[in-house]
C-alpha positions as YAML, in Angstrom:
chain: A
units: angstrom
residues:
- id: 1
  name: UNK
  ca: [-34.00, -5.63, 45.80]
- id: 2
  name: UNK
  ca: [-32.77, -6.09, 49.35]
- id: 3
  name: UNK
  ca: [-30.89, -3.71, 51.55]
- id: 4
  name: UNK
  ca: [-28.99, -6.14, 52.65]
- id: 5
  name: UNK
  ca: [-26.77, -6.67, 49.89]
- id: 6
  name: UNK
  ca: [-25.19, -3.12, 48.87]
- id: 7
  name: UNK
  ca: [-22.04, -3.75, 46.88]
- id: 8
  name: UNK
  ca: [-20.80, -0.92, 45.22]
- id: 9
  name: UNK
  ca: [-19.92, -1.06, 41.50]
- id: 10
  name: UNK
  ca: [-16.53, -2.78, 39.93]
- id: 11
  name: UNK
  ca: [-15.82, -0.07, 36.64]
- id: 12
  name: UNK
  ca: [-16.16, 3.03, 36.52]
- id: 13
  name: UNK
  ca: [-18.92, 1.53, 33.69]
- id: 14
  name: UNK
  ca: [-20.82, -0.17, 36.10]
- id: 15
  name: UNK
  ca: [-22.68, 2.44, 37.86]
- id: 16
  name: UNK
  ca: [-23.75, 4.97, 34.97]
- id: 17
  name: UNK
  ca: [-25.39, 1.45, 33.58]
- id: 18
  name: UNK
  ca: [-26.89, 0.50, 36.97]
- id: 19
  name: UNK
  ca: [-28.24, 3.99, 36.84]
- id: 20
  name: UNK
  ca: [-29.58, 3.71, 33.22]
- id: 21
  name: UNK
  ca: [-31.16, -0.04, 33.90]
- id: 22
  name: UNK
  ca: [-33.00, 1.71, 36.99]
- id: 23
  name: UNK
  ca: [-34.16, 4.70, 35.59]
- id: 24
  name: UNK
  ca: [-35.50, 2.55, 32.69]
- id: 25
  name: UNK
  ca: [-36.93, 0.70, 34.75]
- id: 26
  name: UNK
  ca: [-38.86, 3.76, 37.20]
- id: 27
  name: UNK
  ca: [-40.05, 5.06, 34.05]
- id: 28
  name: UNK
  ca: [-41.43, 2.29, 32.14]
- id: 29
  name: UNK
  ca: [-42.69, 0.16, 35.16]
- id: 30
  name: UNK
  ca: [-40.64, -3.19, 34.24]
- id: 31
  name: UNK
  ca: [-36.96, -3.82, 33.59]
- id: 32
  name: UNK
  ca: [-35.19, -2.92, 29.64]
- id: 33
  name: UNK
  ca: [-36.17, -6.51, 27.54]
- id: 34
  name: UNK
  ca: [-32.85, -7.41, 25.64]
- id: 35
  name: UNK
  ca: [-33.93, -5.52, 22.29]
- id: 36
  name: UNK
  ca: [-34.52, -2.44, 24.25]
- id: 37
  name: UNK
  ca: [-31.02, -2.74, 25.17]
- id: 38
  name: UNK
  ca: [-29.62, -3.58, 21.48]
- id: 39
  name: UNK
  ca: [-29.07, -0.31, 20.08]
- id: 40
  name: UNK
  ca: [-26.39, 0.26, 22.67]
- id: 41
  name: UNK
  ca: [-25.19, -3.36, 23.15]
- id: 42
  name: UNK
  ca: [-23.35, -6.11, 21.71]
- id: 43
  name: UNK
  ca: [-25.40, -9.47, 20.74]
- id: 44
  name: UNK
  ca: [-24.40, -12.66, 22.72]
- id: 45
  name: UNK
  ca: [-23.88, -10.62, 25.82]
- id: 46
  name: UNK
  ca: [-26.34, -11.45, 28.82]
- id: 47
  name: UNK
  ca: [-29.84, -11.22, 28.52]
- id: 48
  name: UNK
  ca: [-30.70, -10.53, 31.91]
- id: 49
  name: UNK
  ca: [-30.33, -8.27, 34.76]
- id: 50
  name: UNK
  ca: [-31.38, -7.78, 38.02]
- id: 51
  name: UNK
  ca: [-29.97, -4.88, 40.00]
- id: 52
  name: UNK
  ca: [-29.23, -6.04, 43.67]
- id: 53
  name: UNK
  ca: [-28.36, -2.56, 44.60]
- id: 54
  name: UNK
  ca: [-30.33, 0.02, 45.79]
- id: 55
  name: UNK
  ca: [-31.50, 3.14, 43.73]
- id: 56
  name: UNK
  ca: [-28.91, 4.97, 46.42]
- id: 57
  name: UNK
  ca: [-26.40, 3.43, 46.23]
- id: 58
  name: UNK
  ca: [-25.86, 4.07, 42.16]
- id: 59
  name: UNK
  ca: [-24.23, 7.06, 41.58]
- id: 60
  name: UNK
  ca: [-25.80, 10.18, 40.03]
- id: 61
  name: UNK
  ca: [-25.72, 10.51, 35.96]
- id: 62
  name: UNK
  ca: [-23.40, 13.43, 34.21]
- id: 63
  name: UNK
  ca: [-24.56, 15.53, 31.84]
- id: 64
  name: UNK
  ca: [-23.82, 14.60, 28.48]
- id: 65
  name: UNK
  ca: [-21.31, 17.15, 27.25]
- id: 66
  name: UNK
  ca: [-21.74, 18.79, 23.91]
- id: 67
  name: UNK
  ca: [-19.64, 17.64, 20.82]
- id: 68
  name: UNK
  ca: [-16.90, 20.27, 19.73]
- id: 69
  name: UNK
  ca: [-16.81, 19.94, 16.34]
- id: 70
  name: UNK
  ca: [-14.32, 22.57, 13.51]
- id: 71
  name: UNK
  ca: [-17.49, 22.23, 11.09]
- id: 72
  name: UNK
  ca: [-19.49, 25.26, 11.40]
- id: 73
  name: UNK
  ca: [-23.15, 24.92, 11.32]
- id: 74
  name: UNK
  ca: [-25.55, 26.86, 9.35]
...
């Protein structure tokens, strides 16, 4: 990664999944491989990435909100 090159994401999309790619990567010491990255993706899509961002620049995760449901649980 270089500082130098600090674009800020395009979708609103596009920084959560900068954040999850480098917080994959911090814990597991190397990037997500492809089939780590199935479960959540669709095949034929690209099988690389390389983040050219900075860990600062990637905005912060939100809290995953619980699920309202009518279905009461016993």
């Amino acid at each position: 990664m270089t500082d130098s090159c600090q674009p800020n994401p395009t979708s609103p999309k596009a920084g959560p999944v900068s954040r999850l790619i480098w917080t994959y990567a911090r814990l597991n010491g190397r990037s997500p491989a492809e089939r780590d990255m199935q479960r959540r993706r669709q095949p034929g899509l690209a099988r690389s990435i390389e983040l050219l961002i900075g860990p600062d620049s990637l905005p912060r995760l939100q809290p995953i909100e619980p699920v309202k449901s009518a279905v009461q649980r016993h």
